[in-house]
C-alpha positions in Angstrom: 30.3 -50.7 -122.3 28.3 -48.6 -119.9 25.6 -48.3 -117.3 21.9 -47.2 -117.5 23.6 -44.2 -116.0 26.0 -44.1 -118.5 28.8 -44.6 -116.5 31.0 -47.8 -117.2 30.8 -50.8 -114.9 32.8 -50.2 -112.0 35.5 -52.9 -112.3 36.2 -51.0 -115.7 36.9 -48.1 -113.1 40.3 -47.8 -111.3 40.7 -46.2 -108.2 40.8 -42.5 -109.4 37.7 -42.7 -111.1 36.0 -44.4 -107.9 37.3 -41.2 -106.2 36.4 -38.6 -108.4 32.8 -40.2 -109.1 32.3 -40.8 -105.1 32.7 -36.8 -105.0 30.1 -36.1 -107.8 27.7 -38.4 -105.9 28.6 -36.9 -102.7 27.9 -33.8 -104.1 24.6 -34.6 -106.1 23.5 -35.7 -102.7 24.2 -32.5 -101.1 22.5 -30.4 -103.5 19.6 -32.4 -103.6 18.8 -32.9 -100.1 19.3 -28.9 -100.1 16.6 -29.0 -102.4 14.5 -30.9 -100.9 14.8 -29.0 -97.6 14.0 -26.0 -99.5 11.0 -27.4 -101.0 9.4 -28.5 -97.5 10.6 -25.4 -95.9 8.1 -23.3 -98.4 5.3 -25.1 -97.2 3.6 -25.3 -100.9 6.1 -28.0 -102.6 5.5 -30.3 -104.8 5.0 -34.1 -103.1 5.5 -36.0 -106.5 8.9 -34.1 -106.7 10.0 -34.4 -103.4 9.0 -38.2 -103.4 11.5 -38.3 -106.8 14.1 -36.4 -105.2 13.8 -38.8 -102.2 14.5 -41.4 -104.7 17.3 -40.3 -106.5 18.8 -39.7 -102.6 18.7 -43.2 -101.9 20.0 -44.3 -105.3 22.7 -41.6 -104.8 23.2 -43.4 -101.6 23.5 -47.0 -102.6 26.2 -46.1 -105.3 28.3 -44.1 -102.9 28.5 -47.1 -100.6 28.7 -49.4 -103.6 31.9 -47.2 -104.2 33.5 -46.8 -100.9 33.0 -50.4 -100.3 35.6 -51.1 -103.5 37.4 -48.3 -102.4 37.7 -50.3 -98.4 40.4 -52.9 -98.6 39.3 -56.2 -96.8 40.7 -56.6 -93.4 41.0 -60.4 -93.0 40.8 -60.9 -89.1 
C-alpha cells in the first residue's frame, strides 16, 4: 500500500529507507529553497510559485521531522 506521495506508510519502512528518504527530503528542501531564493533575488518572480514552493518547504519539513522523530529512540527519564 502506499501514500498520496506514493511512498509506503512509514511503519512499512525500516530504518534504511527512513535514512535514505530523510536525505531525498533533505535534499528537495535544499534545492527548493535555492529556488526560491533565486526567484526573489530577480525581483520579477512569480508570487503564486513562490507561495507553492513555500508550501512544498513546509510539507518537506513536516515529513523530515515525521522521520527523524522514528528515527530518535525514546529516552525514558
Amino acid at each position: 500500500m502506499t501514500d498520496s506521495s506514493g511512498s509506503p506508510p512509514p511503519s512499512e519502512l525500516n530504518e534504511d529507507e527512513l535514512r535514505a528518504e530523510l536525505q531525498q527530503l533533505r535534499i528537495e528542501h535544499k534545492d527548493i529553497s535555492d529556488a526560491v531564493e533565486a526567484l526573489e533575488a530577480i525581483g520579477q518572480a512569480d508570487q503564486l510559485q513562490i507561495r507553492r514552493f513555500k508550501r512544498r518547504k513546509l510539507l518537506l519539513k513536516d515529513r523530515i521531522r515525521q522521520i527523524e522523530d522514528q528515527l530518535t529512540p525514546d529516552i525514558i527519564a
